[in-house]
N, C-alpha and C positions, 0 to 999 in steps of 0.2 A: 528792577529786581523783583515788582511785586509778582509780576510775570511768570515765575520760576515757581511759585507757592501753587501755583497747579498742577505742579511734578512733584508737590506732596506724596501723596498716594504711593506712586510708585518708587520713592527714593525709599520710605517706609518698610516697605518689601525689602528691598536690598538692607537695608541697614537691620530688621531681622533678619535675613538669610545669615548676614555677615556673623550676626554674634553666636545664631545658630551653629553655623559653621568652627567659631572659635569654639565652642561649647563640645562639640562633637568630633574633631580633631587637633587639640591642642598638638602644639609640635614646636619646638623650637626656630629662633630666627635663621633662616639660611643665609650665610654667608654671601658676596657679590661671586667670589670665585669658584665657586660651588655652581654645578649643572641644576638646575631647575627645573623640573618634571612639569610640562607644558600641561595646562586643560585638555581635555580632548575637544573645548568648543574653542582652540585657538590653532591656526594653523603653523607648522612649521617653517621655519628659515630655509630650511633644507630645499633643493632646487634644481633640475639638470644642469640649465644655463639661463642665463641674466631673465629671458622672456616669457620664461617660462614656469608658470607655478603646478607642481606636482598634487595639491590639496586645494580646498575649498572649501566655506564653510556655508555659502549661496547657493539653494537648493536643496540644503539638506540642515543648515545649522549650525552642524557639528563638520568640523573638519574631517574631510571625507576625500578619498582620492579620487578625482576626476574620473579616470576610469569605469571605477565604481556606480559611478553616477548612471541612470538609466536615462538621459537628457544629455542635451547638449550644453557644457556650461565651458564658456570662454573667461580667459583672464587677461589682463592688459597691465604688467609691471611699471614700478616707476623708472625703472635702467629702463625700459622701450621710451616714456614718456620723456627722460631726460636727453636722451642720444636723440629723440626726432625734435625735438623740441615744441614736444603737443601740446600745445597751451588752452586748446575746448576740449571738448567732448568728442567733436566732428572728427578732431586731428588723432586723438589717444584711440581713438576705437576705430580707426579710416581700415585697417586689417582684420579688423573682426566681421565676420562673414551675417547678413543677414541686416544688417546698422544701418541707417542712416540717420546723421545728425541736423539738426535746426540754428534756423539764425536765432530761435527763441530760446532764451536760456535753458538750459537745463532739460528741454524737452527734447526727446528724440524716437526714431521708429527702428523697429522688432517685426521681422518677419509681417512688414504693412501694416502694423497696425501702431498708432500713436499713442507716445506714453508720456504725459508730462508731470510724472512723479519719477522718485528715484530713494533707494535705500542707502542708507547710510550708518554702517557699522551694523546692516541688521532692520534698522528703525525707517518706516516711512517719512518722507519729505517733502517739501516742493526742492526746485531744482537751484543751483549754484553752487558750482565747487571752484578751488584754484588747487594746480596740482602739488603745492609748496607743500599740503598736509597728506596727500595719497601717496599713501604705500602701492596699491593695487586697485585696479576695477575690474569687477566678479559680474560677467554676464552671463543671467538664466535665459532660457529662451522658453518659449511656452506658455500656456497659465498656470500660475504660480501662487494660485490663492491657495491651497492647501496648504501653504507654507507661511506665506507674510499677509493672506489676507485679501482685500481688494488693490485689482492688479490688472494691467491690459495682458490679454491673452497672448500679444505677442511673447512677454516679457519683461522682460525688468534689469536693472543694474542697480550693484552694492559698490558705493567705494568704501574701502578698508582704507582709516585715518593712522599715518603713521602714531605710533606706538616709543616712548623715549627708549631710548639705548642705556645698557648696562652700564657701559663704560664712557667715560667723557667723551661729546664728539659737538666740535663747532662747526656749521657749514657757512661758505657767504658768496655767493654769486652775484656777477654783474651780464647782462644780454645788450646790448643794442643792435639796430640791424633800421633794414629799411623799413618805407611805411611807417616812420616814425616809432617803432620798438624800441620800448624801453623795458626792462623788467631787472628788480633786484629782490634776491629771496636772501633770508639771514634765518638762521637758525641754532639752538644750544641746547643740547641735553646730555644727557648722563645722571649718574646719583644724588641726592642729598643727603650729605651726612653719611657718618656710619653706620652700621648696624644697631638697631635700638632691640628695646622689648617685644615691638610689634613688626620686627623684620628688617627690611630695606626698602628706602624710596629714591625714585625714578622723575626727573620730571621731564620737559619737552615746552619749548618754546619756540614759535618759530612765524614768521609772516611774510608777506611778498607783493610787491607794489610792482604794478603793469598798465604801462599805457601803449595803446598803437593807432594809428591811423589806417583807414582802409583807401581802395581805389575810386572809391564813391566822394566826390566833393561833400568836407562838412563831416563827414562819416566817422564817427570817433568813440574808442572802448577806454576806459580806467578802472583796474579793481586793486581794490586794498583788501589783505586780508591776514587774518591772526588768529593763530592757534595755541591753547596751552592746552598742556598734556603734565597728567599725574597719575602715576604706578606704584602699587602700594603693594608690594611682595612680603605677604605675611608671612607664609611658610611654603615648603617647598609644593602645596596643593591648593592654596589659597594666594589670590593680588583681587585686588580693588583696581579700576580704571577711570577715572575723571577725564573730562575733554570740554572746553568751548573752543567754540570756532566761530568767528567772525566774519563775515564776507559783505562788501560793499562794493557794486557794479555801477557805476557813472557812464552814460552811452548818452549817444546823437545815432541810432540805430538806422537812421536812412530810409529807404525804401527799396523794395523790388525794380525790376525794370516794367515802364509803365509800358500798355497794352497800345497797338495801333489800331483805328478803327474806320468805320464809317458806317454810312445811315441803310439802315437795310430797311424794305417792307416785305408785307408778305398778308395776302388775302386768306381769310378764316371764315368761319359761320362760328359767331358770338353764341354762344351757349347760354346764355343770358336772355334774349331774345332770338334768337332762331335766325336772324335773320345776318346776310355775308356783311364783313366788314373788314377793313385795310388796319392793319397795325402796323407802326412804324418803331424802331427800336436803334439800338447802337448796337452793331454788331463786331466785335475785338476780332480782326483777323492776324494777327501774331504781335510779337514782340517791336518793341521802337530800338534796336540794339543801340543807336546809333546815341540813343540818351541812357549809356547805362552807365556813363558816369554824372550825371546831373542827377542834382538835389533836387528833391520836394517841399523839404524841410526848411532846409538852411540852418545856421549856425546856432539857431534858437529856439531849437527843441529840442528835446530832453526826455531820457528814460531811464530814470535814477531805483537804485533798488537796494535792497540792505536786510541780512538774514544772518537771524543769530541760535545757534546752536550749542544747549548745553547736555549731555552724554551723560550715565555714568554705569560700571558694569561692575558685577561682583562675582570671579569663577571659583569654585571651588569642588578642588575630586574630594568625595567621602573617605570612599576606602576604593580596592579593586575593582569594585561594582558599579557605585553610585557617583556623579558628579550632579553638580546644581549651579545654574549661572543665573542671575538674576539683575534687571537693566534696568533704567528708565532713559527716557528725549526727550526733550520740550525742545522747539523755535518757534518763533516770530520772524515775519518775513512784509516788506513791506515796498510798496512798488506806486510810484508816480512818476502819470508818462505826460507831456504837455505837445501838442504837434496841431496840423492842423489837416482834417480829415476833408474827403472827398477830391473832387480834384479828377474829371474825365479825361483824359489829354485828345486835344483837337490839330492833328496834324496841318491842317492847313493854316490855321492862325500861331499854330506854336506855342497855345497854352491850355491850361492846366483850367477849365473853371469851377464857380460853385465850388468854395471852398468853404471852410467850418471851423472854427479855435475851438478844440479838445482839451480837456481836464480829465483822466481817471486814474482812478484808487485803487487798489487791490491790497486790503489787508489781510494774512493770513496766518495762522499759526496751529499748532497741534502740541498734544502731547501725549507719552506711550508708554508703556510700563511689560515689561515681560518677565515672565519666570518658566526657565527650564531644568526640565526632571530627566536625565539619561541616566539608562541602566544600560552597562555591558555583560554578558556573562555567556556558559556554554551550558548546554543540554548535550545529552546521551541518550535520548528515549528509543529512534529507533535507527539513526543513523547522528553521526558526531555532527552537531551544529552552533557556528557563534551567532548570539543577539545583538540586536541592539535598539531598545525600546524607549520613545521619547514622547514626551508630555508638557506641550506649553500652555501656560494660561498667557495671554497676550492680550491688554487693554487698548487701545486708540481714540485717540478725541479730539476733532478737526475740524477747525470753522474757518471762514472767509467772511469778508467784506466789500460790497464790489460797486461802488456809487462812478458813475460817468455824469459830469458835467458837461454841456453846452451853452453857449453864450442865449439868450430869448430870443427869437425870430427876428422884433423889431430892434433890437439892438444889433444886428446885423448890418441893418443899412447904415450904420453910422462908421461903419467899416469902410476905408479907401479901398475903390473897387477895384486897383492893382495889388490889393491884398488876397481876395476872394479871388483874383481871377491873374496865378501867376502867368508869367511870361518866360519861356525859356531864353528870350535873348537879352531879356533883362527884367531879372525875377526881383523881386520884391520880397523878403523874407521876414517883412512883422510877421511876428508872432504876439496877442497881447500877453500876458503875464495873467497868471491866475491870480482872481479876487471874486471871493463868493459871490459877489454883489455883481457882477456880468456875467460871471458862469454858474447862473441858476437855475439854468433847465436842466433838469436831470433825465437825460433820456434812456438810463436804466440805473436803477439801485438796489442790489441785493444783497442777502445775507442768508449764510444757513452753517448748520452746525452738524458733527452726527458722530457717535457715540460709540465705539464698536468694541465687544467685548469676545473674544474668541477663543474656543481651545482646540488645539492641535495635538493629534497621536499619530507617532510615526513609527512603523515597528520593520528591522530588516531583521532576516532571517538569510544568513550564508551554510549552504553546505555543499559536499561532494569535496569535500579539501576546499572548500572556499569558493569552488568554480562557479556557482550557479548562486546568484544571490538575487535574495526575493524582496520586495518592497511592498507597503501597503500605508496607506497614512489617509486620515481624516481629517478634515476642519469643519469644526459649527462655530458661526458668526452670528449672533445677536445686534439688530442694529437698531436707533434710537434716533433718526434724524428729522429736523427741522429743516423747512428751507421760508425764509419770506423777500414777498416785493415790498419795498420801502415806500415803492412810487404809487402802487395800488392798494397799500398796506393789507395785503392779504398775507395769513399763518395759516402755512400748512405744514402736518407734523405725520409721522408714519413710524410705525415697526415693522422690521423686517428682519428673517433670517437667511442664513445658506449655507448651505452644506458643500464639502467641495471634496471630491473622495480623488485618491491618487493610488495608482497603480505602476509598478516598472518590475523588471526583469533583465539580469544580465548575465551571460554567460560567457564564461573564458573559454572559447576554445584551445590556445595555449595560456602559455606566459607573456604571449604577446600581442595576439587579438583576442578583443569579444566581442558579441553583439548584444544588444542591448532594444527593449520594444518600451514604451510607458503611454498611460491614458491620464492624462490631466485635467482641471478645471480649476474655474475660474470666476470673479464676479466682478461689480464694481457697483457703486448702489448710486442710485437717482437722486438729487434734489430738486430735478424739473417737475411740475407741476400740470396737469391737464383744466378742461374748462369750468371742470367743477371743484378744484382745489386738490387733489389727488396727488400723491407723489408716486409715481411710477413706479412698478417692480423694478427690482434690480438687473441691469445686464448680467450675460452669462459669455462663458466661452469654454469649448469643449476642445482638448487638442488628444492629435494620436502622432507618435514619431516612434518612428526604429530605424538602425542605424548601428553602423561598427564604430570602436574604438579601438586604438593600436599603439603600442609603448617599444617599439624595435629596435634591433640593434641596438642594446644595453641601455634602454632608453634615450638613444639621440634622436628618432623621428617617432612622434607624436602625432596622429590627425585625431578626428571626429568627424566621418561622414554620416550626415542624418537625412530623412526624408521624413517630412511630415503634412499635415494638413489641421489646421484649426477653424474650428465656425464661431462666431461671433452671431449671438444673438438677442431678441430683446434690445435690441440698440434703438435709443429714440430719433423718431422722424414723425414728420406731419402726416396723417392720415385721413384718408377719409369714413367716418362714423358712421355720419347718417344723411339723408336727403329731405329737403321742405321743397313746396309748392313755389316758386318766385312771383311775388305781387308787385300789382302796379302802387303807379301812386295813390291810388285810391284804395289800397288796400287789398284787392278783390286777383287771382289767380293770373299771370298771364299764361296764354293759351298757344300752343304750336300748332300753327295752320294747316301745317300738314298733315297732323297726326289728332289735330281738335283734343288734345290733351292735355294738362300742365304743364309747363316746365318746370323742372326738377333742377334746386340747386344746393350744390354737395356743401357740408356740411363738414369743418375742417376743425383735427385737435390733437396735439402731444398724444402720438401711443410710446409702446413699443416691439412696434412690429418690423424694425428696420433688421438686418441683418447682413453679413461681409464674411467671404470665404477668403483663408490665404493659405497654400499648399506648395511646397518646392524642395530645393534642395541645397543644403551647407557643405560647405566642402570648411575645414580649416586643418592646418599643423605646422609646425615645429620641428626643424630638422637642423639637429648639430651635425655640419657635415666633414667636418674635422673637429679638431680640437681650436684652428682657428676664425672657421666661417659656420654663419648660423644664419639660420634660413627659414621663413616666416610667413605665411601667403595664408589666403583665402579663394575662395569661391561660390558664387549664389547665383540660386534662380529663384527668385518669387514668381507663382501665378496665381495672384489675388484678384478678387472683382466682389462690385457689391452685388451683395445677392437680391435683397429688398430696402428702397431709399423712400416708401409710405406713397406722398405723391408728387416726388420727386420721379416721376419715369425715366427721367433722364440720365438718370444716374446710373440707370441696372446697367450690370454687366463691365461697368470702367473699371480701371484699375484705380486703386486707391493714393492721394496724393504723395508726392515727394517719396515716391517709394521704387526704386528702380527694378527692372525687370532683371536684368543682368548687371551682377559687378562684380569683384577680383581685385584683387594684388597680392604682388610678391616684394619681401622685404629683405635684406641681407644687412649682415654686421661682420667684416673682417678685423682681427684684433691681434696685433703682433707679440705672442706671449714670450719671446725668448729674442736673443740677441741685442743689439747694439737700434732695433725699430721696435723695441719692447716698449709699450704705453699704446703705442698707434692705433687707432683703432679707426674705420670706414665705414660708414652705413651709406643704406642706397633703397631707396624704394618708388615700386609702380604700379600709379591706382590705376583702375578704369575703372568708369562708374556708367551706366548704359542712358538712356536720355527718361525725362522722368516729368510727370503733370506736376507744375506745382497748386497748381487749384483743380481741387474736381467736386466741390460741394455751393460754392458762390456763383450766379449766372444764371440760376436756373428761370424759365422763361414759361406763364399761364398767358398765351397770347389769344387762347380761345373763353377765356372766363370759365371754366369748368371746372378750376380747383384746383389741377393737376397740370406738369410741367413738362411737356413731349419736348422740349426744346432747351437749349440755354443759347446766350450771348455768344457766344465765341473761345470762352475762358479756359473751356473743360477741354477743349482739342489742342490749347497751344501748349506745346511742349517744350524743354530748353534742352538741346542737344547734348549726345554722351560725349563725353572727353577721356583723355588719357593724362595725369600728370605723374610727373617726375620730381623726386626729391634727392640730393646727395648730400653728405655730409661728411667729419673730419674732426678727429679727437686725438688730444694728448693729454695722457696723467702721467708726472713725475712727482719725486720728494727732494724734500731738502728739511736742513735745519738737525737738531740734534737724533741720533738714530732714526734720522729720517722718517719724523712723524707727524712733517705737515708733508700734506697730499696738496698735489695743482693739477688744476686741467683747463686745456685750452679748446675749444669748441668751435667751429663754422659749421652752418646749417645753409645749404642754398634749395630754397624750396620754389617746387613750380622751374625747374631748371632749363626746360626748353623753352619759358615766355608764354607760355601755350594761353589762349585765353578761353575760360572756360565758364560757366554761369553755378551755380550752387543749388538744391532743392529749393528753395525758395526765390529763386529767378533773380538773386542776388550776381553784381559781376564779383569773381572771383580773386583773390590775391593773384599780379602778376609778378617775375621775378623778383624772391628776393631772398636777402642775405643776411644770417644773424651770428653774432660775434659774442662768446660767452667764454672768461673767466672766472673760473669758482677756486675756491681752498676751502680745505679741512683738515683742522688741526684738532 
């Protein structure tokens, strides 16, 4: 609990806002059966159909209609998440254009570029959700620091945590299926009490336990997770929001499919002495398919994690003009993985050697504090126009802990060397058990902290009837951070600032296209360190998109085509600095014979002078195409490449990993709204995902001594082919009981429905056929 005394500060704000707010708008209790005049930072219920949400408050804050928006911003409901039966991230957003997902929690890629944060109600986080608490997931695409701060250029995702319901509502679900699926979600909310002095309250309870098995021997997921929720509905212009949330991941996470190889050489002139020399190497020439269901692991490793989140928010309209929301997050997030690293694999003997017992830590936590200021109003000066002008103070303060244990070199050999050296035909799967006292080499241990204090102005200006509306918005970020080595005990501390200016424009040509141009940025700030103790300037990212938006035919078909391009810059990589003389053993120059001059040897250190381009095209929409069938697709092209990788040569010009060049699908939901097949309802969907590097930065290869890396291993060319899969499914709600006001529904999901077998961005094998069986009620 003591944990939570560092959302001090920021609960502080709120709880002055709060009394402010009583102070400044006394109003009477509103009734439960009484219409409630929503915030304008909360968005509406209101909706075309189940998939689609009409508003947004990612991107802009305030709930704001897509449309509107000068950016691409996607949304992913929980009816899409409940009918497919998306239980990641990879599966909930597999339709949203531009995405792809990780086997690593929580982390995922945005127009190529990786993001392993993610927002939550608003508030920065490290990553873990279970869908039991999401309403919806809000995808910006672009840099987004003008709005929440530091942020991958690609983009960002918000999930929006459900919220307790007005009126009594219990849910209770049971799933089984193959692959060992298990999952059961319970959940209870509605009012407490009656109507007091200080309004109405709201609470929300709710959690959900999931286990499954993958195709990978050993390969195993378990998360438990709990949420409560409290709404605190003063008056018809003021609620209070409280929320923690719970999440606990238990995995045996597996590994990739291991690489095939064999012994390459290749004749050089040694840059070191001048003189030719034979270098011999393992060179990875593709995938071992044929071992992508074998363990490396085995049943006794572990990647256990656990993250806890406590929320709270205060909205409140002044009068016509003025509203004010004011928030704070705190979590803790905590992670130990136990496995055992390295591991070549040698086709011809059929194992795996030079293995290692791993121990690491990853302690992490933050916490955030925001206060926003919107004003709406109109002007008359020289043509009729509405405002709408916003002002956030936003604090942030986020550390990590990050010590990796190893066993001491000599305590190695006291390891059975069919532990070190598995056998695929008969593996060995010790693993020892962590104890400080053998896992005492710490072969890295860091820690750093960093401060960030920001303000945000966002001002839109609509006129011409509305059609043409302007945008323009600012962020300065003040930052305070620490990073140290534990192992070299070196403290290095730095201040830094950045400014992030945002630009858009959209204009309706009807009622039902517009087009729409924006210029965005971005940052993200260094804790790596150079050779003199230096913490790095901050990365940058600069983005430009334009693009149509379309609301047709009474709002049943919906797209967003964008085209854009962003640059990534300032990205750290190894460089070269500077050059020295190379001496012999005596001290004294060595000489090139041929040139009777020194040899010159390069001189290597953390810059940032790396950089990555990503430029393409989204295609996404939404089309009611009856009143019974609804219809759901995507489309993308990334053409990303790194532009500068320091002295990494190797790298220029690849595309960036686990990021595909081409993907697509289309989704469908038929739902039988009348007669004697009324409940019924069909969904059907088809990905294709184009084939994709899962490694393009590990491998790289200095076979001439010169610093610099014209080559790699084989890593960065092996690719895991594109695939096409298929999902179908099958739903029935009915009632029974008195006025028929308990709801049932009966569920089958067959996913991967052709057997297809297919590999994942991280060269994981993929789920083959399977089948999940889901009863829920709601009374």
């Amino acid at each position: 609990m003591k944990n939570y005394l560092r959302l001090f500060p920021a609960l502080a704000v709120l709880g002055a806002t709060a009394l402010s707010a009583q102070q400044i708008a006394p109003a009477p209790a509103t009734p439960v059966e009484e219409t409630v005049e929503l915030s304008p930072f909360t968005v509406t219920s209101t909706k075309p159909n189940d998939y689609m949400a009409a508003e947004v408050t990612t991107g802009s804050r305030v709930a704001t209609s897509i449309r509107a928006l000068p950016y691409a911003v996607n949304v992913v409901t929980s009816e899409f998440i409940k009918d497919f039966a998306a239980y990641d991230i990879a599966e909930q957003l597999a339709y949203t254009s531009g995405f792809s997902g990780r086997q690593q929690e929580g982390a995922y890629i945005i127009r190529g570029f990786f993001n392993g944060n993610q927002l939550r109600n608003g508030f920065r986080r490290a990553g873990m959700i279970d869908p039991s608490s999401v309403d919806r997931v809000e995808v910006i695409k672009g840099p987004a620091a003008a709005i929440y701060g530091p942020t991958s250029p690609g983009g960002t995702i918000n999930i929006i945590s459900k919220r307790p319901t007005l009126t009594p509502q219990q849910d209770v679900s049971v799933t089984a299926g193959s692959l060992g699926h298990f999952r059961t979600e319970l959940s209870s909310s509605g009012p407490l009490g009656d109507t007091t002095a200080i309004g109405n309250s709201f609470y929300r309870v709710g959690g959900a336990y999931f286990e499954r098995d993958f195709e990978q021997a050993f390969r195993h997921s378990q998360v438990k997770n709990i949420t409560l929720g409290f709404l605190q509905k003063i008056n018809a212009n003021t609620s209070i929001f409280l929320e923690y949330d719970y999440i606990e991941r238990n995995t045996r996470p597996g590994t990739g499919i291991p690489y095939l190889n064999n012994t390459a050489t290749v004749n050089v002139v040694d840059a070191r002495t001048g003189l030719p020399a034979v270098r011999t190497y393992t060179r990875n020439t593709g995938y071992a398919y044929e071992l992508d269901r074998f363990s490396l692991q085995g049943p006794n490793e572990y990647l256990n994690r656990d993250m806890d989140t406590f929320s709270a928010f205060l909205e409140h309209k002044i009068n016509h003009v003025f509203s004010i929301r004011a928030g704070g997050s705190s979590y803790n997030r905590h992670y130990y993985k136990l496995s055992m690293t390295g591991g070549t694999y040698n086709s011809t003997t059929r194992t795996f050697g030079t293995r290692e017992p791993a121990y690491d830590v990853i302690d992490e936590w933050g916490d955030a504090g925001q206060l926003d200021l919107l004003a709406r109003y109109n002007t008359d000066f020289i043509t009729p126009a509405t405002h709408s002008t916003l002002a956030t103070f936003d604090y942030n303060y986020v550390g990590d802990f990050r010590p990796s244990y190893r066993w001491q070199a000599a305590a190695l050999n006291t390891l059975p060397a069919d532990v070190r050296n598995l056998s695929v035909d008969n593996p060995n799967y010790f693993i020892p058990a962590y104890d400080p006292t053998t896992y005492s080499r710490k072969s890295a241990h860091t820690a750093s902290n960093t401060e960030i204090k920001g303000l945000f102005l966002r001002h839109n200006t609509n006129i011409f009837s509305e059609r043409l509306k302007l945008l323009a918005a600012v962020r300065f970020d003040e930052l305070d951070i620490e990073a140290k080595n534990l192992v070299t005990l070196v403290r290095s501390t730095a201040q830094r600032s950045a400014t992030s200016p945002q630009f858009g424009v959209t204009f309706e040509l009807n009622d039902a296209v517009s087009l729409y141009a924006s210029r965005t940025k971005s940052f993200v700030s260094q804790t790596a360190v150079n050779r003199a103790g230096q913490i790095l300037p901050n990365e940058t990212g600069l983005g430009h998109e334009i693009g149509i938006k379309a609301s047709m035919f009474d709002k049943k078909l919906n797209f967003t085509f964008s085209l854009y391009n962003v640059d990534r810059e300032n990205v750290l990589v190894t460089s070269v600095t500077d050059t020295t003389p190379l001496l012999d053993t005596n001290g004294n120059p060595v000489i090139d014979t041929s040139t009777g001059r020194p040899i010159l040897q390069n001189i290597t250190d953390n810059t940032v002078e790396g950089g990555d381009r990503s430029r393409g095209i989204d295609f996404d929409f939404n089309y009611a195409l009856t009143r019974n069938l609804l219809l759901l697709g995507d489309v993308t092209y990334i053409d990303a490449v790194v532009k500068d990788a320091g002295t990494d040569l190797d790298r220029l010009g690849r595309r960036p990993r686990e990021a595909p060049a081409q993907s697509g699908g289309l989704a469908l939901k038929y739902t039988f709204l009348d007669g004697g097949w009324k409940g019924l309802a069909f969904t059907g969907g088809v990905r294709y995902r184009g084939e994709v590097f899962p490694n393009n930065r590990s491998g790289n290869l200095d076979l001439n001594n010169d610093g610099l890396s014209e080559t790699n291993n084989g890593q960065r060319d092996i690719t895991v082919p594109a695939y096409t899969k298929v999902d179908i499914g099958a739903s029935y709600n009915f009632r029974t009981g008195s006025k028929r006001r308990v709801q049932h529904f009966v569920q089958v999901n067959v996913k991967n429905l052709l057997d297809k077998t297919y590999y994942d961005e991280d060269a994981y094998l993929g789920d083959g056929l399977t089948v999940l069986g889901t009863y829920g009620i709601r009374f």
